[in-house]
N, C-alpha and C positions, 0 to 999 in steps of 0.2 A: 504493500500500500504506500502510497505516495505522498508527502504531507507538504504541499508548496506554501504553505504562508511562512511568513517571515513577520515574526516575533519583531516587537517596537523597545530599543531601547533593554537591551537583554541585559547588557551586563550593569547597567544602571540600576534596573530593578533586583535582579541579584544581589549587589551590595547594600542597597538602602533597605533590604532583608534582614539585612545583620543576620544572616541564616545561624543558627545554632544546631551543631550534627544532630544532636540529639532533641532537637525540638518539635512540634507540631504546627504546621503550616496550610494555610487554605490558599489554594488558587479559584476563585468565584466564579472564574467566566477561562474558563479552559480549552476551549475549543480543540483543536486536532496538538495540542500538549506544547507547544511552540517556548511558552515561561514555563509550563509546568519540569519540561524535561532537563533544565540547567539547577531547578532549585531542587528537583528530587536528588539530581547528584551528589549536588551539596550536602546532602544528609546522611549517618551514616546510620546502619543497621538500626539503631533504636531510635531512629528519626522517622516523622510521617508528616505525608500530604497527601492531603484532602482537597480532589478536583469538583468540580460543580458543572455542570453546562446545562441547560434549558433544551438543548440542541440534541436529539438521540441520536443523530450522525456525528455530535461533535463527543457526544460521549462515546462511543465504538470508538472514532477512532484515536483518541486517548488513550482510551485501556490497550487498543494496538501497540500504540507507539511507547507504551509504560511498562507494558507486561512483563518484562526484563527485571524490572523491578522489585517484582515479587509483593510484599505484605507493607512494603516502604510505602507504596502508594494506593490509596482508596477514589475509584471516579462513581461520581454518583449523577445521576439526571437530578437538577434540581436546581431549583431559583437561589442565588448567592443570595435576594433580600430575607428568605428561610436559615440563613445558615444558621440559626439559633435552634431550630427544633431539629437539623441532623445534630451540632453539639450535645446537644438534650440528650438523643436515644443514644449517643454514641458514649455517653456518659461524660463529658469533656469538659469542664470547669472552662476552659480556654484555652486559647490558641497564642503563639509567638510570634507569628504574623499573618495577614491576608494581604494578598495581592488580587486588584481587580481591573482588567484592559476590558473597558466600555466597547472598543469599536469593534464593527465586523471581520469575520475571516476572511482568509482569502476563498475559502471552497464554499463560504454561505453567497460572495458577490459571484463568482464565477463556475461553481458545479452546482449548485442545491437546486436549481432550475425552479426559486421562489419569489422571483422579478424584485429579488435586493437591487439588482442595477440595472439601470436605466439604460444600456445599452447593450442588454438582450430582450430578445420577443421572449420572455415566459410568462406564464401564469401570476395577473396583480396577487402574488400571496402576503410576503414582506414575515410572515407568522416565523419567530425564532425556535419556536417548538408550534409543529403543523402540526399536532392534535391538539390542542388549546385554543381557546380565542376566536376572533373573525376574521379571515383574513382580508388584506388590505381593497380589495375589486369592493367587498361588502359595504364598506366606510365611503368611497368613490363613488359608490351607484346606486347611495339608498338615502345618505346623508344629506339634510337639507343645508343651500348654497349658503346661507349664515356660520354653519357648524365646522363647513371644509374651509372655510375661510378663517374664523378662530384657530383649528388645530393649525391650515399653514402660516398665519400669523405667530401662534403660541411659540412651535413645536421648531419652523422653520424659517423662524424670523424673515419670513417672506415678506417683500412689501409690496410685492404683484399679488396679495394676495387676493384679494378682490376680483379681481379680473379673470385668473387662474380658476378659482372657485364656479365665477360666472360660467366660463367655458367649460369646464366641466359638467356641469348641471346641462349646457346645451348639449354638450358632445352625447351624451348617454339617453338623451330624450329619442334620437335617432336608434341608435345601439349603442349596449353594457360595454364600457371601458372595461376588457380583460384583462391584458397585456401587459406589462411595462413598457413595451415599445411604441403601444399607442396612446399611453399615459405620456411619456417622455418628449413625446412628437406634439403632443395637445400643448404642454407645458412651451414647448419653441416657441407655435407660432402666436402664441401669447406675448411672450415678452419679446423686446424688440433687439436686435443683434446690440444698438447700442448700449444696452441698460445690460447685457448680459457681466457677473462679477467678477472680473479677471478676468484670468484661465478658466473658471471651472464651466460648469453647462448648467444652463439655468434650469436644469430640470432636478439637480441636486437638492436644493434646498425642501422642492415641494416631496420627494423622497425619503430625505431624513425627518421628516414631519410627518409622514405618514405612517414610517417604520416605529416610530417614536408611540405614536399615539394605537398603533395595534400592538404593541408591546408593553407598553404600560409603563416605559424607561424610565421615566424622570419620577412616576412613582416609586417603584423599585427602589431606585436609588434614593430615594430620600426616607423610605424605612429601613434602609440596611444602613444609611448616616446616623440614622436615630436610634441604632440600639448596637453599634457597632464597639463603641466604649467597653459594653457591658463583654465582650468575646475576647479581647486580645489580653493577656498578661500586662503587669506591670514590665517594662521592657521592651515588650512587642513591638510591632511596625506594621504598618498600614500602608499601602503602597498601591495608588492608584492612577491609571492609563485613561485618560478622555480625549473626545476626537471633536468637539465643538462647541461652543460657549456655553450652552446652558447645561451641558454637563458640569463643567469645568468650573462652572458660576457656584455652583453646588458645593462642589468639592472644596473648596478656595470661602466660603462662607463658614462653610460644618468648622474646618481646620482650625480660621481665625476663630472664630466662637470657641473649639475645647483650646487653643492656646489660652483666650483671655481668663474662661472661667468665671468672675463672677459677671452677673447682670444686673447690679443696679445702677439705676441712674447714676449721670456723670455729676450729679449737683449733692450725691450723699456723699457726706462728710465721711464715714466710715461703711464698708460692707455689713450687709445686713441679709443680704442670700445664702450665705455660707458657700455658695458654688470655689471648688478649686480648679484650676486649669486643668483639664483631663490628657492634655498629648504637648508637645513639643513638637515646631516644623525640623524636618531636617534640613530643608534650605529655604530660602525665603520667599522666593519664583518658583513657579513652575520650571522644570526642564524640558528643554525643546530637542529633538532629534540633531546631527549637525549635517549640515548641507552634504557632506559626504554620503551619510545615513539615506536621506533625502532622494538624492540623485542615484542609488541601490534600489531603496524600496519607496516609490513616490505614495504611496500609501499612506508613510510615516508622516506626512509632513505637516499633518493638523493633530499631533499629538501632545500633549503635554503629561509631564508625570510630576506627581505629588505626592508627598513623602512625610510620615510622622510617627514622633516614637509616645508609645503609652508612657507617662508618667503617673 
């Protein structure tokens, strides 16, 4: 079996592990084992990680590519914003660190044949786990033109939102937007070559808004910020991969919030929350891929990683 992605920022995440041989380790979002297989290394016999993926292709081919392994590594199907009830059964007080890379694989854009990208004809799915949920055709061809204009606003800080939405709602009165490639081609001829943002293709944005909101992401993530304190050791590390602002916007909030600790207003003379700083940053920016990185795997280049150790 063949595993073509390429991992973002590997040895970066590795170190900011602070891996301990002997320790206990979550990878969240594991897909074809890409971080999972440099930090299992790192462990020795009485070390373990605990993968997760949503994905039951991205789970196979983990346990594939891990199975060498032996008993060092556990891949489980399941949502990382869960990881408190596999802890639970698995009796685990906590863990020494979690690592979590938000963006897509390389075999969910280019083999899953579930219209992640916008520049193949498959099936509008977008679903990270296809027995769950609606998939994205559902949202596109049932949703009224207020609600598809919200989620690409929200989701995909689109500002063709309106019009995008408009055309949608007409496009499908005719015939069901299936596709991604007639999703993708709707999305063109809407917005005008001059307004398109950079390099990319104006059909990205109204994509990652869509995948966003049939996956429930930015939910996710903000109950696995909200109870993720409670999982790592004092020691531990948290180490987190985002691919676009409103990820990142999250990640970069939760952080500064457990640095400050407490919450009272700026005008009380003295603390009165008792709240203490729960984490320390490892560095103070995010880290960005280097253009070297960049120019390998252009994938990489909307990544940022973010780093903190439990106190």
């Amino acid at each position: 079996m063949e595993f073509p992605h390429e991992p973002v920022l590997v040895e970066e995440v590795v170190r900011d592990l602070l891996i301990r041989p002997d320790g206990l380790y979550v990878d969240g979002t594991c897909g074809s084992g890409g971080h999972s297989l440099p930090v299992a290394e790192a462990l020795s016999k009485e070390g373990r990680l605990i993968c997760l993926d949503r994905d039951p292709e991205a789970v196979r081919r983990c346990r594939v590519r891990l199975s060498f392994l032996g008993e060092r590594v556990a891949v489980h199907r399941a949502n990382y914003a869960d990881l408190g009830i596999l802890l639970e059964e698995r009796g685990s007080g906590g863990v020494d660190g979690i690592l979590l890379d938000l963006g897509l694989s390389t075999y969910q854009l280019d083999q899953s044949g579930r219209g992640f990208s916008f520049q193949r004809s498959e099936p509008l799915d977008m679903r990270m786990d296809p027995e769950s949920g609606v998939p994205a055709a559902h949202l596109v061809n049932t949703l009224p033109e207020r609600e598809l204009e919200r989620i690409l606003k929200k989701y995909g800080e689109e500002r063709k939102a309106r019009a995008i939405a408009r055309a949608i709602v007409r496009a499908r009165s005719d015939e069901e937007i299936m596709t991604a490639s007639r999703l993708a081609s709707l999305v063109r001829s809407v917005v005008p070559r001059a307004h398109w943002p950079g390099a990319k293709d104006p059909a990205t944005r109204t994509f990652q808004a869509l995948r966003i909101a049939v996956n429930r992401e930015l939910e996710n993530l903000g109950l696995f910020l909200d109870k993720v304190p409670e999982w790592i050791h004092r020691g531990g590390r948290l180490v987190i991969l985002s691919y676009h602002s409103l990820e990142d916007r999250m990640v970069k909030q939760a952080f500064r919030a457990w640095e400050k600790g407490c919450t009272c207003p700026p005008d009380f003379p003295v603390c009165t929350c008792g709240k203490s700083p729960l984490f320390r940053p490892i560095r103070r920016d995010g880290l960005k891929p280097t253009e070297r990185e960049i120019a390998e795997n252009p994938r990489a280049r909307s990544a940022v990683l973010r780093s903190a150790e439990r106190i």
